[in-house]
N, C-alpha and C positions, 0 to 999 in steps of 0.2 A: 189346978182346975182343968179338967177334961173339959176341951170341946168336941161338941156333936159335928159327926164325917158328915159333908152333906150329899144328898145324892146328885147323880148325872142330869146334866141341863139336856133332855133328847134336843130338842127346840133348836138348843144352840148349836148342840153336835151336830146337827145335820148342814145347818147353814156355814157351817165352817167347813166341813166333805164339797158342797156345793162352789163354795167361794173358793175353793184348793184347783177342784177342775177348771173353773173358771180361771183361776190364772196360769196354770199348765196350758190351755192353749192360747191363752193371750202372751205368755212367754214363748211357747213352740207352737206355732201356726201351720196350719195342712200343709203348704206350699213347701216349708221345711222339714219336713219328715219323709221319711226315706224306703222306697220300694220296691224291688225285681220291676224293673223295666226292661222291656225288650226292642231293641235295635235292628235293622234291617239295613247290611253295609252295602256296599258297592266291593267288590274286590276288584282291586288295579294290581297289574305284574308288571313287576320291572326283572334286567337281569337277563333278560333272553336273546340269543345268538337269533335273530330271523333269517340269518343265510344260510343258518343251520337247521334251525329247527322250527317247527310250528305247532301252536296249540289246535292238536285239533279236536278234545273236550276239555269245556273250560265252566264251570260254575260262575257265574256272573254277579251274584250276590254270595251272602254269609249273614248270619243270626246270631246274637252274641247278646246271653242278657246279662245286666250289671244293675245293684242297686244304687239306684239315685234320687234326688228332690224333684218335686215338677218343675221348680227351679233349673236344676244342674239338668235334668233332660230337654228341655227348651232354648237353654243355653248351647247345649250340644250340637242339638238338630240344626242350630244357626249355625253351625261352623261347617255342616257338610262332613259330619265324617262318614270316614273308609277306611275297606281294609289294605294290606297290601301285601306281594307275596312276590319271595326274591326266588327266582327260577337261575340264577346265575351255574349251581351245582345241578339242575334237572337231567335225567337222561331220556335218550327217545323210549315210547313205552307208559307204563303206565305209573304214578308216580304218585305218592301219600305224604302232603305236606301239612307239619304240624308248628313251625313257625310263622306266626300269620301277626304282622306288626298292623295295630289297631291307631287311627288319628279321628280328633285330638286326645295326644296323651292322657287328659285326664279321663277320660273315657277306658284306654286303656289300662290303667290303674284300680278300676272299677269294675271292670267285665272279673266275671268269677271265672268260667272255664272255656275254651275257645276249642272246636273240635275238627278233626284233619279236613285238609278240603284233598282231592281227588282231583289232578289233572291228567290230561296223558298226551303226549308229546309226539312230533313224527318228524321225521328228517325233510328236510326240503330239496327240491330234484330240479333241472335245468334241463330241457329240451327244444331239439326245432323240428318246426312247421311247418310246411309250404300253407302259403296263402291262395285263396279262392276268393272271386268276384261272385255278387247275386245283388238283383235288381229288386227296390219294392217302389211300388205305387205307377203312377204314369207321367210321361210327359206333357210341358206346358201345353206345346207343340203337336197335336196330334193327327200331323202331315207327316210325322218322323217314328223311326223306331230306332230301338235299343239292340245294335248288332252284334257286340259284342263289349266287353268293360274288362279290361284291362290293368292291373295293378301294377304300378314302377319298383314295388316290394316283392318279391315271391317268394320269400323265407321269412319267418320273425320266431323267438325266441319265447316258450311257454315257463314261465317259473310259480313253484309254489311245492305243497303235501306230494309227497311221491305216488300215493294213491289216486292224486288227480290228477297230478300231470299226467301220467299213465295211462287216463283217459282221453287226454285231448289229441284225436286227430287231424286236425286243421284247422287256420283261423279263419275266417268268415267276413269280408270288408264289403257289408250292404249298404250298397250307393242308393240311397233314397230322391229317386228320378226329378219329383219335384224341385229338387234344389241344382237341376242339371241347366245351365243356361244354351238350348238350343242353338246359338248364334255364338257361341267361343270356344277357344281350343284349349282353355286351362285345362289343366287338371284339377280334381274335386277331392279335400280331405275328406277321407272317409275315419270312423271307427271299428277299429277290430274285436269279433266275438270268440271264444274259443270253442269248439265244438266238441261232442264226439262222432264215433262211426256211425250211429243212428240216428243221428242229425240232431242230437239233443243239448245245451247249452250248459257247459260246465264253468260252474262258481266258483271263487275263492282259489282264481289265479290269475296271475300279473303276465299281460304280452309286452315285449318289448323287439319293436316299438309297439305303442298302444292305438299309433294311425298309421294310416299310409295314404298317398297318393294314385288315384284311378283315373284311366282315363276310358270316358264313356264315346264309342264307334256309332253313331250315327245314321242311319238312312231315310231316303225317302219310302213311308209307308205304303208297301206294296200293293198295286190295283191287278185287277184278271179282266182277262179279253178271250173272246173264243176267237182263233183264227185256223184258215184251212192246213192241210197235211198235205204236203206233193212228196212222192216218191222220186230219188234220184237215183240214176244209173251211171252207171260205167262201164267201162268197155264193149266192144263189138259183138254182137250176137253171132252165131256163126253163118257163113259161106250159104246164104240162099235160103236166110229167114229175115223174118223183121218182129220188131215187136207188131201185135196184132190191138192189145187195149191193154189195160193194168186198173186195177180198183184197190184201193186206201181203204182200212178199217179198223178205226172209226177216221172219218176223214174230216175232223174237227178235233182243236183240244183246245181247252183253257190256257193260256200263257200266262204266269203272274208273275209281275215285275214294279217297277216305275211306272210313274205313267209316262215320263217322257221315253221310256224305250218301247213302251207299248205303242205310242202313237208312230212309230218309226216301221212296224210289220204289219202285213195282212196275211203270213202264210208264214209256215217253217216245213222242213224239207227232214227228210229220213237220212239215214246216212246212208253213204254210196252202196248201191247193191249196183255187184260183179253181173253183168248176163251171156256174157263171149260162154261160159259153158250151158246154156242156159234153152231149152228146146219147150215145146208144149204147153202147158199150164201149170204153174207153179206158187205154191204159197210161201211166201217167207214171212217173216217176223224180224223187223227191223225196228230199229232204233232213232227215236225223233230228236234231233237235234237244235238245242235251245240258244237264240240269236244272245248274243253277245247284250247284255243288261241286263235278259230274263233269266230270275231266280231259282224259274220252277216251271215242270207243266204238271198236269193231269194225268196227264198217258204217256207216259217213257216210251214205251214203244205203241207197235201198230203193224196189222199182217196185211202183209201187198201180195195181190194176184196177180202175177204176169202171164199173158197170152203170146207166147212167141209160136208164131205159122211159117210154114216155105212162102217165100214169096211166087208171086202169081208173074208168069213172062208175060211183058205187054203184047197184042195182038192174037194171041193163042185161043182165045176167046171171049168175044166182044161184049159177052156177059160178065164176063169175071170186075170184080173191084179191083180198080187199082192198085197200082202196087204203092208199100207204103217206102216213104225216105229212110234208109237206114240209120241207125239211132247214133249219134257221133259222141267219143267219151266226153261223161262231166255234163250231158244233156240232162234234164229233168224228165220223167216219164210221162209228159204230152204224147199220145198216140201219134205219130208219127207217118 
């Protein structure tokens, strides 16, 4: 006996297709299923001589994509990986490295292609320096000034890229005044900057030493005083003259100093003008001469009119003006 085929259940077939994907991902869940991820490393270099050589372009990251679970990428990202890149065989120059060691291993297992990174290399160079002092800001003290700062170093050592040491002209030790104690003789650690010729600060190199010791010179903050000009003379006018008057001009100058050396003058005097050859009326230009603690004046010089006349014989005529005393050397130019 023939039995009747029976037909297809749709009803069931479907609900069997349904219950299939339904246990496909209740068997394999999102989490574990696996996809091009992409990584952002850190690249670290080992291997390099730095008394030799130095990087001076270097790629700081790397991209490296690998398929993984959201799993196995979460896992990873905990661990911190990176790459790593042995410079041990580099030469100065420019340089295409296609060995690039990937952590954690299992990462690296996983990355499909990893592609050249580009460094490029430069020799490192050793040079000296003479060091310079320079003041910033003010003192506590501002009865006092900054006369001079002084460094116990005046040589120190520039090291790094031979392209920049090349640049550095001189190190730079700015004594920051504020931290100057008005009342002591220490000396003041300073820090060294490296400069160049155009007064600009050059990066990515090492001084040695990296401080030094300055000593900051001191004074008391200079005051001004106007005080008179006297004309001094020397020697003997000749045989049967005398000086007749003399006039200073300008017959005032500023003196700046201290003030305890200012409070010490009321006048300064010209340097010696010769008059033994000296007849009529004459203008010179003479040179003022600054007392001992005064800094500065105003007018370096100053022109003196001297009036030398025959002198007059007493009695010859009862009009005549007296005759004047003759002028003895090293006298100051008081009409006489």
């Amino acid at each position: 006996m023939i039995e009747k085929t029976r037909g297809v259940n749709v009803p069931i077939a479907l609900a069997s297709l349904v219950l299939s994907f339904l246990l496909w991902f209740v068997v394999f869940p999102a989490h574990l299923s696996r996809r091009t991820q992409k990584f952002v490393l850190e690249l670290r270099y080992i291997g390099l001589n730095q008394h030799e050589l130095h990087l001076s372009k270097i790629p700081r990251q790397i991209s490296v994509n690998a398929k993984v679970s959201n799993d196995e990428y979460n896992a990873i990202i905990a661990k911190g990986p990176y790459a790593e890149i042995d410079l041990s065989n580099a030469k100065p120059g420019s340089n295409s490295i296609s060995t690039v060691s990937i952590y954690p291993s299992e990462l690296q297992q996983k990355v499909s292609e990893i592609s050249k990174v580009d460094v490029s290399l430069e020799r490192m160079r050793k040079n000296e320096v003479l060091v310079t002092t320079a003041t910033i800001g003010k003192l506590s003290d501002p009865s006092l000034i900054v006369d001079d700062v002084v460094s116990e170093t005046k040589r120190v050592w520039v090291e790094g890229p031979e392209s920049l040491v090349g640049r550095v002209s001189f190190a730079v030790a700015n004594l920051k005044l504020d931290m100057v104690d008005p009342h002591s003789n220490d000396p003041v650690e300073v820090i060294l900057e490296p400069f160049d010729a155009s007064n600009h600060l050059v990066g990515d190199v090492e001084l040695h030493p990296s401080k030094v010791l300055v000593m900051p010179k001191l004074l008391q903050s200079p005051q001004s005083k106007q005080v008179f000009v006297d004309a001094q003379f020397v020697g003997k006018v000749p045989e049967g003259y005398v000086v007749q008057a003399y006039n200073v001009e300008p017959d005032r100058v500023t003196a700046i100093g201290p003030s305890r050396f200012l409070k010490r003058i009321n006048k300064v005097v010209t340097e010696p003008i010769d008059v033994s050859q000296l007849t009529g009326t004459q203008t010179l230009t003479a040179k003022v001469q600054a007392p001992v603690g005064i800094s500065g004046l105003d007018n370096k010089e100053v022109k003196v009119t001297i009036t030398i006349t025959p002198a007059v014989v007493k009695g010859l005529n009862p009009d005549d003006p007296k005759p004047k005393t003759r002028l003895k050397e090293g006298d100051t130019g008081h009409p006489l």
